[in-house]
N, C-alpha and C positions, 0 to 999 in steps of 0.2 A: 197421307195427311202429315204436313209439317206442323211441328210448336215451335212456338218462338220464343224467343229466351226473356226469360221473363214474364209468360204469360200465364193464364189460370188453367190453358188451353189441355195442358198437359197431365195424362193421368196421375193423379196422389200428387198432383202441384196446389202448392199451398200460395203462393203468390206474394213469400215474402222473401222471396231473396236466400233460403233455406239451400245448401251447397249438395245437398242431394238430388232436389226437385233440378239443381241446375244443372246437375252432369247429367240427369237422366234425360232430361230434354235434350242434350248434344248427342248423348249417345243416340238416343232414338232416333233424331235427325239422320246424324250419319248412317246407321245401319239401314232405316226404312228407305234411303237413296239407292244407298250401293245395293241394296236388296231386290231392289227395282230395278237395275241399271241404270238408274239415274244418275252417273256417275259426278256430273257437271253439278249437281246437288249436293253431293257432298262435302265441298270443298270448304265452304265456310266452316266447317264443323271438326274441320280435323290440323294439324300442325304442319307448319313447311314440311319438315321431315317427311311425313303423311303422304303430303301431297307429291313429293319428289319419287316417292315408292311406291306403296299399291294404287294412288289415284292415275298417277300416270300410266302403270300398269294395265288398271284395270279398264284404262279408255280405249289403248290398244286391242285389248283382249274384247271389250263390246263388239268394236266394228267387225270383228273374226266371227262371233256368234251368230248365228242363222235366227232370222225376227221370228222363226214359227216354234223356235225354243224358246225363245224370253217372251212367246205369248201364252207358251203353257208352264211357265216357268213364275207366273204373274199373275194374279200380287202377291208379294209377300206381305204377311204381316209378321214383325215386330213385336213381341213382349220381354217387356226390362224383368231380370226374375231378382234381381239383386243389384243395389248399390252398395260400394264400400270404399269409405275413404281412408286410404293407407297411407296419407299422412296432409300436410296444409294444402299442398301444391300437387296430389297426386290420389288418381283413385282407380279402380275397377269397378268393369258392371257386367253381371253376367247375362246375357240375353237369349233365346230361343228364336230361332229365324223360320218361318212355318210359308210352303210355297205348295201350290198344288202340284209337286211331283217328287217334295221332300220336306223333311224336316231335319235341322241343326241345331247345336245348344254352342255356345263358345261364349267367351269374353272380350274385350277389348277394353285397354289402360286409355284412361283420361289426365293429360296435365293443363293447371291452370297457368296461361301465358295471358299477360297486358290484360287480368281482368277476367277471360272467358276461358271456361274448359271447351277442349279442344280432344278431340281422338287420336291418340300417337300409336300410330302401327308400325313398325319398321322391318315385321318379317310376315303381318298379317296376324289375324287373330285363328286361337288355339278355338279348334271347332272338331267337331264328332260327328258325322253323320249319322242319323239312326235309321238311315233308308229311303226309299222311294215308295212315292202312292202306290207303284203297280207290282209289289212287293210278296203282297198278301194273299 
């Protein structure tokens, strides 16, 4: 499920243009993509840099992965646990990535370019795995 920038659609979006509701709706986007392997989804939501680095990366690395892992790998959902703006033009958000054969927590920095935040990763975001479904 994508939100659109700017819209009510997005949880704890207020729909006035509030610079929280806005990064959380870019991060969400971004992350619920890439989380998917939806990687061509992404794009919008993250900066040249971004895209020069993990997107292109991670397009490579899809075609590698076997469909019968990204179908047990699928859906992820996405929960934002924290926004925080560290300064006019720059912020983090921490999020939790929940797949039925894992669960992750990490961040990813958001910079506001021409207007729209955007997801800048340039080494990937800082993530922890806490293990696998079949674990326990």
């Amino acid at each position: 499920m994508l939100f659109t920038m700017g819209s009510d659609s997005c949880p704890n979006g207020s729909g006035d243009g509030n610079p929280k509701r806005l990064i959380r709706e870019a991060a969400y986007n971004y992350l619920d993509a890439m989380g998917n392997y939806r990687v061509e989804d992404a794009v919008p939501y993250c900066t040249t840099e971004t895209q020069n680095g993990i997107i292109r990366i991670s397009r490579n690395l899809v075609k590698a992965v076997e469909p019968g892992y990204i179908e047990s790998d699928t859906p992820a959902k996405i929960k934002i646990k924290k926004v925080e703006l560290t300064s006019d033009t720059t912020a983090t958000v921490q999020f939790r990535k929940t797949t039925p054969i894992k669960k992750q927590t990490g961040e990813v920095n958001l910079v506001l370019r021409d207007g729209q935040w955007k997801v800048h990763i340039l080494m990937g975001p800082k993530q922890k795995q806490e293990g696998t479904a079949n674990e326990n």
